[in-house]
Each structure stands twice: as structure tokens, then as C-alpha cells.
C-alpha positions in Angstrom: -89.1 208.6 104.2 -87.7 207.9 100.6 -84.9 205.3 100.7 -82.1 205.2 98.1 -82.0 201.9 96.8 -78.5 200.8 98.4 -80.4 201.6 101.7 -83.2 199.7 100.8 -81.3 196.7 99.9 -79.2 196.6 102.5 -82.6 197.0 105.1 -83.7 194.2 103.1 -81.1 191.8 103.8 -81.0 192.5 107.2 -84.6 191.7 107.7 -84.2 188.8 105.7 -81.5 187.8 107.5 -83.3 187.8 111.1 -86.4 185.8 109.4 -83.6 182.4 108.9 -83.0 183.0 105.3 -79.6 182.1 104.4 -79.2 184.0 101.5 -80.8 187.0 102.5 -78.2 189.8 99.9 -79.1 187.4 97.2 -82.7 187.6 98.0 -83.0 191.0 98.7 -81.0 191.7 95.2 -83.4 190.1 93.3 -86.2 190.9 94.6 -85.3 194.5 93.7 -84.0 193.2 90.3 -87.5 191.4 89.6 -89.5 195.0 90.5 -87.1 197.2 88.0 -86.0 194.8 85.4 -82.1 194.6 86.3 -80.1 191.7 86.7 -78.4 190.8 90.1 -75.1 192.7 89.1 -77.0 195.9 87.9 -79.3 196.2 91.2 -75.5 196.1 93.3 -73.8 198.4 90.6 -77.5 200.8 90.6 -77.4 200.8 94.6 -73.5 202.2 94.7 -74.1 205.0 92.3 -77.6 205.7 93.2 -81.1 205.0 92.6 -84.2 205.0 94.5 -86.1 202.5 96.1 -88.7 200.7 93.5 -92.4 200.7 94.4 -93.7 197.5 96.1 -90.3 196.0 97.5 -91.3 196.5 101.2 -94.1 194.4 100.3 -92.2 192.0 98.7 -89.6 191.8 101.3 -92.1 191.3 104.3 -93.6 188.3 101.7 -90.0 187.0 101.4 -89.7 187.6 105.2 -92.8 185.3 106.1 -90.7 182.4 104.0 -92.6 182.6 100.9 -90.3 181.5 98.3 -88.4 183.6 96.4 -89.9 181.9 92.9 -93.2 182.3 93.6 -92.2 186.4 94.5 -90.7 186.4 91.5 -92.7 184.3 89.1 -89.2 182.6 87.7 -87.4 179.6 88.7 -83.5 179.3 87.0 -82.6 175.9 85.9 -79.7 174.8 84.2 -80.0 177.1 80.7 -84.2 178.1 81.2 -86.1 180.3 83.2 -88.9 178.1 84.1 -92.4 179.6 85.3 -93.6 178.9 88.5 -95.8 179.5 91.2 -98.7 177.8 94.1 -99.2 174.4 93.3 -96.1 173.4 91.9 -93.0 172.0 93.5 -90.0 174.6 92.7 -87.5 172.9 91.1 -83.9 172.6 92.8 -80.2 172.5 92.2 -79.6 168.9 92.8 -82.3 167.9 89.9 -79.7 169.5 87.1 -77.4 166.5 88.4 -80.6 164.1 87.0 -80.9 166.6 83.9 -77.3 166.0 82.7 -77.0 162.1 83.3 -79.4 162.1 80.8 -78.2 164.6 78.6 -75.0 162.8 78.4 -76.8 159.5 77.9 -78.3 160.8 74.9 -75.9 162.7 73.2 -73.8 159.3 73.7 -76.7 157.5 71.9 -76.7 159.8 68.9 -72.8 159.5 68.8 -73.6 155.9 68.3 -76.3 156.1 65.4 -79.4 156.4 67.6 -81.5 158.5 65.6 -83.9 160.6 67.5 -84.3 158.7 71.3 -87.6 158.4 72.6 -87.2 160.0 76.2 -90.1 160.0 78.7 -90.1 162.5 82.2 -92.4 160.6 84.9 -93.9 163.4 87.1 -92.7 166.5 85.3 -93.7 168.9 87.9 -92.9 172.0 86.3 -91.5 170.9 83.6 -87.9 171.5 84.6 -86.2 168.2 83.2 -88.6 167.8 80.1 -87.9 171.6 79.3 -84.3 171.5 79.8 -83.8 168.2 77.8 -85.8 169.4 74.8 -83.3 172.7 75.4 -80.4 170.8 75.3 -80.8 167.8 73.1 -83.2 168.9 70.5 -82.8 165.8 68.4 -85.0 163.7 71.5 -88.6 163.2 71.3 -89.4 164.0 74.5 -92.5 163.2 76.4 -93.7 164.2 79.8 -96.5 163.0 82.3 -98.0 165.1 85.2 -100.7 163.8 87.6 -102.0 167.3 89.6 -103.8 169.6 87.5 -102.2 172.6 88.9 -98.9 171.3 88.0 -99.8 170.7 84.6 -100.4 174.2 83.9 -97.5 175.1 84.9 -95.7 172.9 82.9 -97.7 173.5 79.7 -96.5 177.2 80.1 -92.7 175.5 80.4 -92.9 173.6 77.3 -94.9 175.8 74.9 -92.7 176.0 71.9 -90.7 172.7 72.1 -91.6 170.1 71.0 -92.1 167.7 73.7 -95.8 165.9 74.5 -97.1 166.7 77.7 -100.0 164.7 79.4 -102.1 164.9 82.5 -102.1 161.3 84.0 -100.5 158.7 86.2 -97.0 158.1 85.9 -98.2 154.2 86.6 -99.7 153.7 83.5 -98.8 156.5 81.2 -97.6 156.3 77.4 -98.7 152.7 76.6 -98.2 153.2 73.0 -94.0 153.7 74.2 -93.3 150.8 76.0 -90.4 148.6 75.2 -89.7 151.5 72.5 -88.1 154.6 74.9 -84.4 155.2 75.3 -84.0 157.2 78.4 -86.8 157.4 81.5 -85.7 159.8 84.1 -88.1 160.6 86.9 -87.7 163.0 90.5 -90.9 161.5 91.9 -92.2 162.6 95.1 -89.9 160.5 98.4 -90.3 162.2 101.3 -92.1 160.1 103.9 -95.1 161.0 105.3 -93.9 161.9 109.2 -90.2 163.1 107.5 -91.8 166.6 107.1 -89.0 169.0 105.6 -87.4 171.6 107.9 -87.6 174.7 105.4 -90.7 176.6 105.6 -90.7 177.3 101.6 -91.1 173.3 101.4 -93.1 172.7 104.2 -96.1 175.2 103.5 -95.9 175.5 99.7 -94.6 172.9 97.9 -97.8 170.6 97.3 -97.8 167.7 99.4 -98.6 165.6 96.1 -94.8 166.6 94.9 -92.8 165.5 98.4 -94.5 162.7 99.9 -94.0 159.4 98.5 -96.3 157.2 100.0 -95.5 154.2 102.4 -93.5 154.2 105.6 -90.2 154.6 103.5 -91.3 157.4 100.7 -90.6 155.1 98.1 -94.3 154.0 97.0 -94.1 156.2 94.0 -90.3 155.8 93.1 -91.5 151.8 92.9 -94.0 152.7 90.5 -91.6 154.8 88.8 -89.1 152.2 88.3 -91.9 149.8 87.1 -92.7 152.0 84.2 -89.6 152.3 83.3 -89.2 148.6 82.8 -92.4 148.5 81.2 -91.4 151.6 78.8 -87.7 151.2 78.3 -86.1 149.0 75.4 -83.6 146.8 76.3 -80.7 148.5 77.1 -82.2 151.6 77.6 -81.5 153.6 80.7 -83.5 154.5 83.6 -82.3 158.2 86.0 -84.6 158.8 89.1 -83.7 161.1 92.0 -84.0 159.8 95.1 -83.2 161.3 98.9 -79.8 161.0 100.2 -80.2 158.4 102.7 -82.7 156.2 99.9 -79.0 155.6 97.9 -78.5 152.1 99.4 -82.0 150.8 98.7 -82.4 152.5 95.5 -79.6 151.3 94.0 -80.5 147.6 95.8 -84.2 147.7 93.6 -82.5 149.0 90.7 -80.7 145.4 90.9 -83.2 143.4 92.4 -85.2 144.1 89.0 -82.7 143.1 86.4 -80.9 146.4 85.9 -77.5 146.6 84.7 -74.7 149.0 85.3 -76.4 150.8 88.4 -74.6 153.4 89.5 -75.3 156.7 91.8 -74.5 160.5 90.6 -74.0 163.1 93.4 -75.0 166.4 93.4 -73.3 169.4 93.3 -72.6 169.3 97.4 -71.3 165.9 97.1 -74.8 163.7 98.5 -76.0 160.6 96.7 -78.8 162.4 94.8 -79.9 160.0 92.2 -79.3 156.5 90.8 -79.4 154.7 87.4 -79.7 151.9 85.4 -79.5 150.3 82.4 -82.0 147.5 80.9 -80.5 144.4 80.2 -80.5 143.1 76.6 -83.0 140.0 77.8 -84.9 142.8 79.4 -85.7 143.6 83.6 -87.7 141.6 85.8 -90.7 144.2 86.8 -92.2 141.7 89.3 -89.3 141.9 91.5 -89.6 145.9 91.6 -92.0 145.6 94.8 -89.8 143.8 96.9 -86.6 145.3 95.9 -86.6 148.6 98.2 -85.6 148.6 102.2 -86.7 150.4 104.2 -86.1 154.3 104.7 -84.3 155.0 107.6 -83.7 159.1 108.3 
């Protein structure tokens, strides 16, 4: 039997719905959007003065169904201004990391108000791309330059910054851009943090966001985040500030390494729900003390 498309969308959401998925009109919406080329608004206004269902969206919505997430359905990600590609084998960037994205857009456009003239800035991890993209986007006077360990990752990534003009690499955050250090502005990471037995509740995390992007080694998640703030120190120039995302229950000890190794000024930024998403810090003029980085975290405690 042929469906209308208002009856398809609305079987659509109700299937949704019964698999968990809390935004099951949204998803259903787009879905249909991404099959006919509509935005959200014209699939709802299409659907009340009729249309038909577009080929494929049962399979889609059985996909969706099974918890497959939406971006990888779709191909597209939305972040901040950009619609970022993504897909298996890259960790889909989230709401709360536009928090991270504007602490340092802020930061720099600050620094050029003040005579800076073209800040170094230097994304730890990538991932997608989303925070290198979006800065290049937004402040297009930064020299932007990203790192990305996992090869899948990269290529997605590459695809998200072709046309700007920010460097992208395939390394180890640890040791990445020598030829930077002491010389960059702004370091922002959102390094992996889970631990390894805090596996996340949502299926879309849990079987398809590579384990390489959520778990952050050690018994408290923050192996990597250490490492992170230890470039930092080693890339930043004095007084140069350092953004890195962090869990919600990590604030407290973040915040405590961010001290611990000679940062000034620490202070937390929520996201848009109102959690302790991401701390920073600024590099003192006599520089930070990296050695006491390893000792600086607590532990994680869910």
C-alpha cells in the first residue's frame, strides 16, 4: 500500500518512538528530508498538503529503529554554522562541544582586539574536524592546525577541512607540532574521557562511536586529557590559553590539574543544559610547570 508522506512520517515516529529514541518526529522529519532534499519545515509543511512517501525511508527508519545514529543515516552532522561529514569510524560530534568552540572563539577574537595578529591555534584530537572546521569558519584570521591519531578519523576530517585553510595531520596528540611549541595562542582539545568500565548508556555511543574517541585510558578516563594538558604547556606561549572538554563529574579534578601545573585563571564553562562541560586555563607569563601535570588529576568517581 502507497503511504502519503504525513502517514509515513507519522508511522515513523511512532516506531521510532517504541525503539527508545527521544526525538523520534525530529528523526523521522529528517530522515524524510535527507531522501527528498527538503528542510525539516518543508517535509512538515509537504506532509499537511500532500506528498507521497519517498523511496527507501522504511529502510531508513528500520536503520534509525536499530539505533543507528541519525548522522551516519544521513551522511551530515550540524555544528554550530557547518554541516560537517560524517560516518563509521568517527565520533559524531555533540552539542556540548559548541560550548568548547566558542570559549575559544571569544578568546581569539579578544586577542585580535588587542593587536594579536593572526594566533596560532592548535585542535588536539580533531575527530571530525568539528572544532578545527568551525574555528577556521568563524575566526578566519587564526592559523589553525589540527592533529588526528585514527586513520579513519582523518579522513573524515580531511573532507571537513578541505577549503580552509587549517593543517591537518595524522599523529599523536603527545608529541604533535614541535615546530609550534611555546609559539601557539589558543590549544583546545575534547580528548577521549570515558573510563574503560563507564560504558555509555545510548546505543549510538556504545556500538558506533570508535572506542579510540571515548575511552580515555586509566581507571579515571583522564590518561589522554593528561597528555592533552601536557602539550598544551609544551605548545602554548606564555599566556596563552588552554580549552579541553572534559565529563561532568571530571570538573573538580580537571580544574585541580589545570592548577597543579601552573595555570592561571582556570575557570569552567557549562553547556547549554547547565553541566560543567569543559575547563580552561591560561599560561602564566613565567610559563606552567608540565612535570606536575601527572600528578595533578584525582580520581574519577561516576
Amino acid at each position: 500500500m502507497n503511504r502519503s508522506l504525513g502517514q509515513a512520517v507519522r508511522w515513523a515516529e511512532q516506531v521510532l518512538a517504541e525503539a527508545g529514541i527521544d526525538s523520534a518526529r525530529t528523526d523521522a522529519l529528517l530522515l524524510a528530508g535527507h531522501l527528498t532534499g527538503l528542510s525539516r519545515g518543508e517535509v512538515e509543511a509537504r506532509a499537511i498538503i500532500g506528498g507521497d512517501e519517498p523511496q527507501g525511508y522504511a529502510d531508513l527508519v528500520a536503520e534509525r529503529a536499530r539505533r543507528v545514529p541519525l548522522q551516519h543515516l544521513t551522511g551530515v552532522a550540524h555544528f554550530r554554522y557547518l554541516a560537517l561529514a560524517v560516518g563509521p569510524g568517527v565520533f559524531v560530534p555533540r552539542p556540548e562541544t559548541e560550548t568548547v568552540v566558542q570559549a575559544v572563539v571569544d578568546e581569539l577574537r579578544d586577542q585580535l582586539a588587542e593587536g594579536v595578529h593572526r594566533p596560532h591555534v592548535v585542535d588536539l584530537g580533531t575527530g571530525s574536524g568539528a572544532i578545527a572546521a568551525s574555528v577556521s569558519h568563524e575566526v578566519p584570521q587564526a592559523r589553525v592546525h589540527a592533529v588526528e591519531l585514527s586513520g579513519a578519523a582523518h579522513a573524515w576530517a580531511a573532507e571537513n577541512l578541505r577549503g580552509t585553510r587549517a593543517e591537518l595531520v595524522r599523529g599523536d596528540l603527545r608529541t604533535a607540532f614541535p615546530e609550534l611549541e611555546g609559539r601557539c595562542d589558543v590549544v583546545v582539545s575534547n580528548p577521549p574521557y570515558i573510563p574503560g568500565d563507564a560504558v555509555p548508556r545510548e546505543p549510538e555511543a556504545r556500538e558506533h562511536d570508535p572506542d579510540l574517541a571515548l575511552y580515555g585510558g586509566g581507571e579515571d578516563g583522564l590518561e589522554i586529557p593528561r597528555a592533552a594538558l601536557a602539550s598544551a604547556l609544551r605548545l602554548l606561549r606564555p599566556g596563552g590559553l588552554f580549552v579541553m572538554e572534559h565529563a561532568e563529574v571530571q570538573a573538580g579534578a580537571v580544574a585541580h590539574a589545570f592548577r597543579a601545573a601552573g595555570l592561571e585563571d582556570v575557570v569552567g564553562h557549562q553547556d547549554l543544559t547547565g553541566r560543567d562541560r569543559a575547563t580552561a586555563g591560561r599560561t602564566p607569563r613565567g610559563g606552567a610547570r608540565a612535570s606536575d601535570v601527572s600528578e595533578g588529576m584525582g580520581e574519577w568517581t561516576p
